[in-house]
C-alpha positions as CSV (number, residue, x, y, z in Angstrom):
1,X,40.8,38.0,178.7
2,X,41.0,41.8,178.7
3,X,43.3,41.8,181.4
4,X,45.7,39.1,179.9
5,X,45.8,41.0,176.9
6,X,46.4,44.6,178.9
7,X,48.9,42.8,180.4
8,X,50.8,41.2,177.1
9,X,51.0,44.4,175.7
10,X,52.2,46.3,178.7
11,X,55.1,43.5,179.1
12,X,56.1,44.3,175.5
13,X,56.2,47.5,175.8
14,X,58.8,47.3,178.8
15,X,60.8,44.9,177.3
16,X,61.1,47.3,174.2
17,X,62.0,50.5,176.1
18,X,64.7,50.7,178.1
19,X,66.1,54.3,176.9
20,X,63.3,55.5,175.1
21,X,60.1,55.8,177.4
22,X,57.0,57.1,175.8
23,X,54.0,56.0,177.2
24,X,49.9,55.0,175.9
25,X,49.9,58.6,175.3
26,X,51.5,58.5,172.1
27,X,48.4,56.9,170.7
28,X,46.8,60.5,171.5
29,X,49.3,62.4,170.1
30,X,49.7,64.1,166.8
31,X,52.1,61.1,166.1
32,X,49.4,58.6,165.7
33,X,47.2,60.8,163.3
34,X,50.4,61.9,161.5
35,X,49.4,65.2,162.3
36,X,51.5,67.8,161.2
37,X,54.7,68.3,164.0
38,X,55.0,71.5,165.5
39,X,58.1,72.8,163.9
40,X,61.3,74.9,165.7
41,X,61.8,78.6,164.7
42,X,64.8,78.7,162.1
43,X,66.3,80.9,159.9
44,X,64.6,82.2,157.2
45,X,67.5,83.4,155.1
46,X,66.0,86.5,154.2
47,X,68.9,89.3,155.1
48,X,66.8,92.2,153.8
49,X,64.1,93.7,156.1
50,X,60.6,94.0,154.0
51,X,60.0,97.3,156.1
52,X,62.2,99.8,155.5
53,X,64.8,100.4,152.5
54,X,68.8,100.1,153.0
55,X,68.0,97.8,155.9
56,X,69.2,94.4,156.8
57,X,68.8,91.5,159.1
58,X,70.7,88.9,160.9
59,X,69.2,85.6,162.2
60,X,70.7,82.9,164.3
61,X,69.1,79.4,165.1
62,X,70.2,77.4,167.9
63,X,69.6,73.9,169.5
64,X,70.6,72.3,172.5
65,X,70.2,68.7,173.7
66,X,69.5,68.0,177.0
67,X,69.2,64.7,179.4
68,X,66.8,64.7,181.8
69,X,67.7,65.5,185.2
70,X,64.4,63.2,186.4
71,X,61.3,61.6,184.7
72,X,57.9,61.1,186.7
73,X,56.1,58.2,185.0
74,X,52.0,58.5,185.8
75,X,50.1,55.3,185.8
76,X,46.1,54.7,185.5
77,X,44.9,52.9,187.9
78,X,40.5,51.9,187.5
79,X,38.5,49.9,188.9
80,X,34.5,48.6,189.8
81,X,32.0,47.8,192.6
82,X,28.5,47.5,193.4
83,X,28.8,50.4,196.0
84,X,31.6,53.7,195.6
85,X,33.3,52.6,198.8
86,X,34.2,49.0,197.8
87,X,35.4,50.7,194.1
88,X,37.6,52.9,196.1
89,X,39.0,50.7,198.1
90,X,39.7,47.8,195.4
91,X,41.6,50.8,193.8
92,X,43.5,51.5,196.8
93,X,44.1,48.1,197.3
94,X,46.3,48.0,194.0
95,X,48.2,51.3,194.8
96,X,49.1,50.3,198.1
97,X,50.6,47.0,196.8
98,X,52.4,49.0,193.7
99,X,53.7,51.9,196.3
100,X,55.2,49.2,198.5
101,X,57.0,47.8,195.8
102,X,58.9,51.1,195.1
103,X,59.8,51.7,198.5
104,X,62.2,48.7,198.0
105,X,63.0,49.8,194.6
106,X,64.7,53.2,196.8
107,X,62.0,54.9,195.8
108,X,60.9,57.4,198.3
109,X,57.3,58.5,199.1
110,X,57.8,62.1,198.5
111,X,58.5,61.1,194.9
112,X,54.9,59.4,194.6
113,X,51.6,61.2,194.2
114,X,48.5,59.4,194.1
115,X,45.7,61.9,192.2
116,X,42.3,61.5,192.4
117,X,40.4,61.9,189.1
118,X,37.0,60.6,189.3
119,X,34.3,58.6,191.3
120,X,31.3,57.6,188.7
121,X,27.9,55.5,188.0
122,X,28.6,53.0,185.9
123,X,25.5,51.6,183.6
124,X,25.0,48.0,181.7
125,X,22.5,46.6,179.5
126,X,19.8,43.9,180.2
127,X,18.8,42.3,176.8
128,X,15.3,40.6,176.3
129,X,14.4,40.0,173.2
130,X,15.0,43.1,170.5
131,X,14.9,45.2,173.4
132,X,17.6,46.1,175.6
133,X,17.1,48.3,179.1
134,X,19.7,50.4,180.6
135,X,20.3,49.5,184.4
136,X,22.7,51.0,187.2
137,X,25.5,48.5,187.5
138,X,27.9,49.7,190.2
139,X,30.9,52.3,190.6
140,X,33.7,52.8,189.1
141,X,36.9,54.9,190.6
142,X,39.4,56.4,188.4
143,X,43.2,57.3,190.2
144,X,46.8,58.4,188.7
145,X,50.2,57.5,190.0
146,X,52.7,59.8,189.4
147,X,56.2,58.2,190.3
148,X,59.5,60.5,189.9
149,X,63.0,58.8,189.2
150,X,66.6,60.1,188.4
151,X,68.2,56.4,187.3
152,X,66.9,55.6,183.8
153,X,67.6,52.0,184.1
154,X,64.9,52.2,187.1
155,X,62.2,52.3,184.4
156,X,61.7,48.6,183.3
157,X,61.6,47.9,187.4
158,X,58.6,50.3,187.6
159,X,57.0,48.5,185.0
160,X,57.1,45.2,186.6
161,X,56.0,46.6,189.6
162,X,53.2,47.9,188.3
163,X,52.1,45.1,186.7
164,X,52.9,42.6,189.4
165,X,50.1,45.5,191.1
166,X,47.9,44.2,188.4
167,X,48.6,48.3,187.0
168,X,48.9,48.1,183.4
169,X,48.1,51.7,182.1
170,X,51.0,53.7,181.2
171,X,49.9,57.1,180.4
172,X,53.0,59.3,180.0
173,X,56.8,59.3,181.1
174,X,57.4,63.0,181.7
175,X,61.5,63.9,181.1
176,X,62.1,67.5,183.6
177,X,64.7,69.9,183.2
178,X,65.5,71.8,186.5
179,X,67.6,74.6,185.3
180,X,65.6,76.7,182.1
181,X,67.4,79.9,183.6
182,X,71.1,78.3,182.8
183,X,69.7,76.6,179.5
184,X,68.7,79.7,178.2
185,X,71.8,82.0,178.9
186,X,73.6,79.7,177.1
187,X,71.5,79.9,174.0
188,X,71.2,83.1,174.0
189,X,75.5,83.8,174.2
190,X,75.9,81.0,171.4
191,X,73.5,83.0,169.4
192,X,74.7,86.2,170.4
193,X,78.4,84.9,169.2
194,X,76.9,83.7,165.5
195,X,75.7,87.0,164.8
196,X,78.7,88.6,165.2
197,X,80.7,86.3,163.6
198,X,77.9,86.9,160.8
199,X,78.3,90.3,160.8
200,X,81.8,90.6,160.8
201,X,81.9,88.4,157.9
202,X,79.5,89.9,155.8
203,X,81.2,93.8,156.8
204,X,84.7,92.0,155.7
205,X,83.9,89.8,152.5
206,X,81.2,92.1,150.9
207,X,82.3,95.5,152.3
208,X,78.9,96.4,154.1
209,X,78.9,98.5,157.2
210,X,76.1,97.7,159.5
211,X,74.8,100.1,161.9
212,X,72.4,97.9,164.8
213,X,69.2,99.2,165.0
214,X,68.2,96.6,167.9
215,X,66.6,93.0,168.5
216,X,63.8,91.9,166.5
217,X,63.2,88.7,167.5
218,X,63.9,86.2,170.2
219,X,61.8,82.6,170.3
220,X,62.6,79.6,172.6
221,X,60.7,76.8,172.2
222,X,61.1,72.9,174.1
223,X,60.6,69.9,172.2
224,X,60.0,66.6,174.6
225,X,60.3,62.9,173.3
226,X,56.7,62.7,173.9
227,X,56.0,65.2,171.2
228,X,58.8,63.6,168.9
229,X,57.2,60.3,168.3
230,X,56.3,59.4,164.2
231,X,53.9,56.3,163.2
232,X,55.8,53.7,161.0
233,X,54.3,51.1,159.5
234,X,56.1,48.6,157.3
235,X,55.1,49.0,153.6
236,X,53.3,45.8,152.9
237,X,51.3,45.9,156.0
238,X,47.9,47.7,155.7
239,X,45.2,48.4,158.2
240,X,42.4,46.0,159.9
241,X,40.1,44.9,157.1
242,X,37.6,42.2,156.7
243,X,37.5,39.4,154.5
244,X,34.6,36.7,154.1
245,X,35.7,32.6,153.9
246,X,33.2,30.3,153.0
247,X,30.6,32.6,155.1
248,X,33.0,33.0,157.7
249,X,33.9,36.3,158.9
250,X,37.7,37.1,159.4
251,X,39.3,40.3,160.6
252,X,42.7,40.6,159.5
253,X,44.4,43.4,162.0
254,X,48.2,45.1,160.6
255,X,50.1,46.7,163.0
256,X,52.1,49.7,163.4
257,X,54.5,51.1,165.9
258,X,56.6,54.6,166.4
259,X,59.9,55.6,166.7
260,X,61.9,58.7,168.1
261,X,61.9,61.4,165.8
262,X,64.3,64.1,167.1
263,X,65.3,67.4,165.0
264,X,68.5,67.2,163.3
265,X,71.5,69.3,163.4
266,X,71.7,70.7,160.2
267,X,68.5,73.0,160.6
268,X,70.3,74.9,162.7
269,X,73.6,77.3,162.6
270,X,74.9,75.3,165.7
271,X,74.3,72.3,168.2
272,X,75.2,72.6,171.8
273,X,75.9,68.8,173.1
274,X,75.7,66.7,170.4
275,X,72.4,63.9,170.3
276,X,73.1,60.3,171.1
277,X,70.8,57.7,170.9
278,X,68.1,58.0,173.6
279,X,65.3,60.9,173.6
280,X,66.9,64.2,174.7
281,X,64.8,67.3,175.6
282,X,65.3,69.7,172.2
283,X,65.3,73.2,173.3
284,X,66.1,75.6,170.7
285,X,66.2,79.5,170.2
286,X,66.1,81.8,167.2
287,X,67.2,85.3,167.4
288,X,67.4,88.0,165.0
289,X,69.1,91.3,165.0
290,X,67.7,94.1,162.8
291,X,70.9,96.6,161.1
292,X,71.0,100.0,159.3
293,X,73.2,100.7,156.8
294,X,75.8,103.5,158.2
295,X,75.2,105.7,155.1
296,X,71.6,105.5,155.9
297,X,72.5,106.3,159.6
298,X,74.7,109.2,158.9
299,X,71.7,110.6,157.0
């Protein structure tokens, strides 16, 4: 029964996500406590440095979206036996029979790893009576699959091999980005650019002249979908509770779900490749250039 269930909701969750993978992470995430999100570094609007008088500041916030060059989804893969080696090899067993799959899916073997995680005792209960005893039951061996892919629409075709492998744990769907190098020059010129064209509008409308002083502050930070998850719940649902019928016990379960959260444009003084509708890696910078006055400078 636990396996037919396993299996129901790992069916619905490939039929739901063909563009935006996730993963039985996000149930360990911030996203499922509605912890608070971590948060980009942005502009603060405050043009006047705290530190010293007749000086001034000028910030620049920038975010670029980014598709994936690859994903590696990672699979859990458990299972039990009286003695380790029959555990290990029932595991095995299920690995071989997904990895075969993906070789016809184009899928090469230099683009699976399987990881070994753990090899344990695994204990049950005897009940007689009021009392129950604790007794060695067998062994139980833990493994992960990690399977990288470049073709997105690859994803559902995983799934079902995995399942067909009787593999129903997905624990993550990591999105990589080869290049940070490239990604960051980038920022770092468009940002460069708006505080410029900052100061060179401030110098012309108001009639300042800004001496630079030098670079105060220069953050990158990466956002990946599987950070940028929110809970939703529909607003007449509510959680499990119980309820008592004519002495019968009754459990009532209301579900939730999540949906792709990313940051929005408008937090930031530009956007570099503009967000579609599938999860994007959100890398942003925020820079800030410190000025002197130039009669504070000639002084």
């Amino acid at each position: 029964m636990k396996k037919a269930f396993l299996l129901f909701a790992f069916l619905s969750l490939a039929s739901a996500v063909l563009a935006q993978e996730s993963g039985n992470r996000i149930y360990g995430n911030r996203g499922y406590y509605n912890q608070q999100r971590r948060q980009p570094s942005t502009n603060t609007g405050t043009l006047t440095a705290a530190t010293r008088t007749s000086a001034y500041s000028i910030e620049a916030s920038v975010l670029i979206n980014l598709k994936p060059d690859a994903f590696v989804a990672v699979f859990g893969v458990n299972d039990e036996a009286l003695a380790a080696a029959a555990s290990n090899e029932k595991v095995n067993a299920r690995i071989s029979g997904f990895t075969n799959a993906l070789g016809v899916l184009g899928i090469d073997e230099k683009d699976i790893f399987v990881d070994f995680i753990t090899q344990n005792r695994v204990y049950d209960y005897a009940v007689q009576g009021s009392q129950a005893t604790e007794k060695f039951s067998g062994f139980e061996t833990k493994k992960t699959i990690a399977v990288r892919y470049q073709r997105r629409d690859l994803f559902e075709k995983i799934l079902s091999a995995a399942a067909k492998a009787q593999i129903f744990d997905l624990i993550k769907v990591d999105y990589i980005v080869s290049d940070f190098d490239a990604v960051r020059s980038r920022l770092f010129e468009e940002a460069v650019k708006i505080i410029k064209t900052k100061e060179a509008k401030y110098t012309k409308s108001f009639g300042v002249k800004l001496a630079p002083v030098g670079l105060a502050n220069e953050k990158y930070d990466a956002f990946y979908p599987s950070e940028s998850y929110e809970r939703y719940q529909a607003y007449e649902t509510g959680d499990a509770y119980t309820t008592y019928n004519n002495s019968s016990k009754v459990i009532q379960r209301k579900s939730f779900t999540f949906f792709y959260e990313p940051f929005n444009a408008s937090r930031f003084d530009a956007q570099i490749n503009q967000l579609g509708i599938d999860p994007v890696v959100q890398i942003t910078l925020y820079l800030r250039m410190d000025y002197d006055s130039e009669k504070r400078k000639e002084m």
